[in-house]
Backbone as JSON Lines, residues from 0, in Angstrom:
{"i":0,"aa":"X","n":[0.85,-1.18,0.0],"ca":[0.0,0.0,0.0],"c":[0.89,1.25,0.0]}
{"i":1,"aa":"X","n":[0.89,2.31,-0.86],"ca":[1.19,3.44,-1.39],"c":[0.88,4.11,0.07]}
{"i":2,"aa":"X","n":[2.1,5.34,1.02],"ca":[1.64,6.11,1.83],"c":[2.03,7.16,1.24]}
{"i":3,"aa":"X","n":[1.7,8.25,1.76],"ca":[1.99,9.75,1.37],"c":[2.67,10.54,2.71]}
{"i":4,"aa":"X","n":[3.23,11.74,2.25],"ca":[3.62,12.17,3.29],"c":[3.1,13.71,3.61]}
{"i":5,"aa":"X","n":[2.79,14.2,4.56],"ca":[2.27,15.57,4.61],"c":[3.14,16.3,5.5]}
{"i":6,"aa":"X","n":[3.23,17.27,5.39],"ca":[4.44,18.43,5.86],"c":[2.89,20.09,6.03]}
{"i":7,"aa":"X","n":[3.21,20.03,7.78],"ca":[2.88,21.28,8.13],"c":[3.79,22.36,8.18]}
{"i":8,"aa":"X","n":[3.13,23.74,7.33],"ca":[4.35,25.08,7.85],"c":[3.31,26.19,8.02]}
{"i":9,"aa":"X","n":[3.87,26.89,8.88],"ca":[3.4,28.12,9.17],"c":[3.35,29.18,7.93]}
{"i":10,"aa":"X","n":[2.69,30.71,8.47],"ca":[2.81,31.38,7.23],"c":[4.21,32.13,6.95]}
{"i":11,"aa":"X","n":[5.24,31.64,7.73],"ca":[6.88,31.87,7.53],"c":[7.42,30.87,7.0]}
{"i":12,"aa":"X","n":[6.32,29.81,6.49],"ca":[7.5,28.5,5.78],"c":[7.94,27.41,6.83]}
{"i":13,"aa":"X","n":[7.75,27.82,8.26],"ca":[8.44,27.2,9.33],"c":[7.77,26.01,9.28]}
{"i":14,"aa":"X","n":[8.55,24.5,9.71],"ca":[7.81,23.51,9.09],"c":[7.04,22.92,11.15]}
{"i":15,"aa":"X","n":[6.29,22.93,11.06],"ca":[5.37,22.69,12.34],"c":[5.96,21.41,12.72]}
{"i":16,"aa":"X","n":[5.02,20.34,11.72],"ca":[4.98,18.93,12.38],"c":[4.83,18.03,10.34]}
{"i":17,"aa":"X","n":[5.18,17.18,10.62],"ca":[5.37,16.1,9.74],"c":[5.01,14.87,10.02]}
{"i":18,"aa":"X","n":[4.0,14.08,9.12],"ca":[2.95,13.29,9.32],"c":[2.68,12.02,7.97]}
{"i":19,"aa":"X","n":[2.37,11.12,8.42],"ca":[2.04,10.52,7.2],"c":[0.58,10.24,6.69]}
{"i":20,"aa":"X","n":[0.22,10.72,7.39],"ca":[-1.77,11.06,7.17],"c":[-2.14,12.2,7.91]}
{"i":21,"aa":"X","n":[-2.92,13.23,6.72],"ca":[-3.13,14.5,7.29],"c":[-3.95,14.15,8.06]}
{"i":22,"aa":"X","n":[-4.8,14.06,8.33],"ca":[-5.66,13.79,10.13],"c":[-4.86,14.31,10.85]}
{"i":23,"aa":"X","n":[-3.86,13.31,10.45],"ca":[-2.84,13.61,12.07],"c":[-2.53,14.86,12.37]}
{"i":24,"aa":"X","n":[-2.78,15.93,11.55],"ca":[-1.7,16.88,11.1],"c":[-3.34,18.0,11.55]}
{"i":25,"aa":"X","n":[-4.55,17.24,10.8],"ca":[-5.88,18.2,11.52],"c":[-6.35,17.92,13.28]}
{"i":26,"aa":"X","n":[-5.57,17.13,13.62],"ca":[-5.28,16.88,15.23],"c":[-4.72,17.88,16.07]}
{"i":27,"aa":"X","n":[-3.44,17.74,15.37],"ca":[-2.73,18.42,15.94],"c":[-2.38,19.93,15.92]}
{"i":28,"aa":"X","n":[-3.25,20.39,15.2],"ca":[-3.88,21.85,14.19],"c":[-4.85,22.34,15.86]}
{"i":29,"aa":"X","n":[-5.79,20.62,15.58],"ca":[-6.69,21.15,16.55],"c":[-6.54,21.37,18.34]}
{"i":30,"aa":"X","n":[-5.98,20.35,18.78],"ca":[-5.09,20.69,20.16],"c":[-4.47,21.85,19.93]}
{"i":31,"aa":"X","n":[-3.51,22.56,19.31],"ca":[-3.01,23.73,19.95],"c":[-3.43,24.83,19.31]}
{"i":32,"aa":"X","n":[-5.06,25.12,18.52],"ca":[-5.55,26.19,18.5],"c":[-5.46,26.6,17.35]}
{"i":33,"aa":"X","n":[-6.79,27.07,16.48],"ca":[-6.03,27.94,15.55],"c":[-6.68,29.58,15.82]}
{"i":34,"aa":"X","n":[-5.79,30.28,15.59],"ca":[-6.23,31.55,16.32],"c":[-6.99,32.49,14.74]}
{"i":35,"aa":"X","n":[-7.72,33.73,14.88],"ca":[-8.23,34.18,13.78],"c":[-7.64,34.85,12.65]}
{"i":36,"aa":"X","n":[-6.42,34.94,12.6],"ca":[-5.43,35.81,11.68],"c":[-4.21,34.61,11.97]}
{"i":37,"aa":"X","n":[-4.38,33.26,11.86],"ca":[-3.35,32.42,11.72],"c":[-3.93,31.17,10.48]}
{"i":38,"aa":"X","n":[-2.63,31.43,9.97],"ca":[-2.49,31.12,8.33],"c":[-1.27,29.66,8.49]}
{"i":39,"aa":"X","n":[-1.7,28.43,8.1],"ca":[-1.3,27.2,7.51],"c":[-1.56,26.48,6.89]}
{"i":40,"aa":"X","n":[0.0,25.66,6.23],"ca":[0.04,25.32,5.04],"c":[0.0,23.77,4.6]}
{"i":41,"aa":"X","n":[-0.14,22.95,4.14],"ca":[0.12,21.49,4.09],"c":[0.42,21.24,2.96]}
{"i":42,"aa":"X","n":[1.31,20.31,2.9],"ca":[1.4,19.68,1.2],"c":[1.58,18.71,1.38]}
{"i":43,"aa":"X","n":[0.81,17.84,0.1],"ca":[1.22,16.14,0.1],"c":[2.77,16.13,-0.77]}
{"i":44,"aa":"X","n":[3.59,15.25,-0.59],"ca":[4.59,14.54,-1.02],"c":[3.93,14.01,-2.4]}
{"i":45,"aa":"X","n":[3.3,13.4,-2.18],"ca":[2.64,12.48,-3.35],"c":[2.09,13.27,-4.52]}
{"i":46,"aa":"X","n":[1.0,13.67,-3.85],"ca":[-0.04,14.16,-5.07],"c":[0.53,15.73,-5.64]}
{"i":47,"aa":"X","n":[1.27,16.62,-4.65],"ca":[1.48,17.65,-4.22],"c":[0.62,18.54,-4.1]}
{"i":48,"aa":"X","n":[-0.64,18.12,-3.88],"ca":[-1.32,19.3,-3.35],"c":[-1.56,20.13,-2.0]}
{"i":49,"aa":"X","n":[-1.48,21.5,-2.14],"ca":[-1.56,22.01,-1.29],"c":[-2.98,22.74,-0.54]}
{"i":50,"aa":"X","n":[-2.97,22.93,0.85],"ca":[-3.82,23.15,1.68],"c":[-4.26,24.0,2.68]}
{"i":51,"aa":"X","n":[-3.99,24.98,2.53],"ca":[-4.59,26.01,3.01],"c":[-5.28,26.23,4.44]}
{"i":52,"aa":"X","n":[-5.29,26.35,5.71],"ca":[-5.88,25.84,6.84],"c":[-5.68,27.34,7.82]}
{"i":53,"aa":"X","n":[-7.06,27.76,8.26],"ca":[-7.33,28.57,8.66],"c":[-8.86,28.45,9.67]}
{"i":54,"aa":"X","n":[-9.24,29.35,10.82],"ca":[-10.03,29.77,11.21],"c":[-11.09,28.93,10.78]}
{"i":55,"aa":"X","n":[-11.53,29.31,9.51],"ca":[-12.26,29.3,8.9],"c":[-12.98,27.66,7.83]}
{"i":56,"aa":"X","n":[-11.37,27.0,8.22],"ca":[-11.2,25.69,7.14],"c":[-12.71,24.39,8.07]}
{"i":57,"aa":"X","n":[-13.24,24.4,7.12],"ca":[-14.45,23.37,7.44],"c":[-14.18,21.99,8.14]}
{"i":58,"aa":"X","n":[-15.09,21.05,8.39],"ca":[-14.55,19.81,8.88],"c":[-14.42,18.78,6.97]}
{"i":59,"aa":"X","n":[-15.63,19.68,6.59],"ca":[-15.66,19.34,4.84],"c":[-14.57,19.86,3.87]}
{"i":60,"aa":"X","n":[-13.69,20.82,4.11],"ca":[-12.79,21.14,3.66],"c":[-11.74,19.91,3.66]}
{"i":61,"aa":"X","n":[-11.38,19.52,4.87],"ca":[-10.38,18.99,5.79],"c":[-10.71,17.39,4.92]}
{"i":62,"aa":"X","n":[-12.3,17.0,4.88],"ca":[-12.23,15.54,3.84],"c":[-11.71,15.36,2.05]}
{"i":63,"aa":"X","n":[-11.79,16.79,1.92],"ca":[-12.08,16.59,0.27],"c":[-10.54,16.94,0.19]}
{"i":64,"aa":"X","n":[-9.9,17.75,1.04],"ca":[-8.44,17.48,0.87],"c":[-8.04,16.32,0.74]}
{"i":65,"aa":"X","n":[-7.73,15.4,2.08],"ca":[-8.06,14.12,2.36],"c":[-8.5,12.8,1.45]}
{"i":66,"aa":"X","n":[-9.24,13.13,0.73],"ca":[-9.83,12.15,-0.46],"c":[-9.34,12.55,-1.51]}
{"i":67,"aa":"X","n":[-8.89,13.34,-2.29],"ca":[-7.6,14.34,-3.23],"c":[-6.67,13.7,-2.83]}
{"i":68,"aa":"X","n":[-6.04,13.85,-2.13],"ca":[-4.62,13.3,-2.09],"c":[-4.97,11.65,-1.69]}
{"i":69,"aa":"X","n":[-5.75,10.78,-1.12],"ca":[-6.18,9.67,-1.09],"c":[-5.94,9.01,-2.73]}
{"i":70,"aa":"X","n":[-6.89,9.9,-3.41],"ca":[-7.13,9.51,-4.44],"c":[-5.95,9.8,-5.7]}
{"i":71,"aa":"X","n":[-4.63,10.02,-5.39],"ca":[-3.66,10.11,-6.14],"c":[-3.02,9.62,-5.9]}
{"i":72,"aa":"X","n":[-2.76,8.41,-4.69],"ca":[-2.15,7.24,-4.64],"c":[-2.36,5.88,-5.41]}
{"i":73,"aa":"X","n":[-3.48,6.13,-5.67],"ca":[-4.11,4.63,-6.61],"c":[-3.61,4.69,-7.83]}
């Protein structure tokens, strides 16, 4: 089975946390807060898409990312 890799960074590039399933990565987003003028970034290894995560980012946002990059492993 094909894994992917996801890489968190801040809006300085700074790389947070590194993961091999974003969940992990919307976990750990969610334990330490996201505040209203805080801007992060994700990218798959694989598919390379990127992700955008804010305030504002849905729990539906967070799947269709998720199933996107899912779906460029097959």
């Amino acid at each position: 089975m094909w894994t992917d890799h996801f890489v968190l960074r801040d809006k300085d590039g700074n790389v947070l946390k590194e993961k091999n399933k974003v969940e992990h990565l919307k976990v750990f987003l969610d334990e330490m807060g996201i505040g209203e003028n805080d801007v992060y970034h994700i990218k798959s290894d694989v598919s390379g898409y990127e992700f955008e995560v804010t305030a504002k980012t849905t729990q539906e946002d967070w799947r269709e990312y998720a199933k996107d990059c899912y779906m460029a492993l097959d």
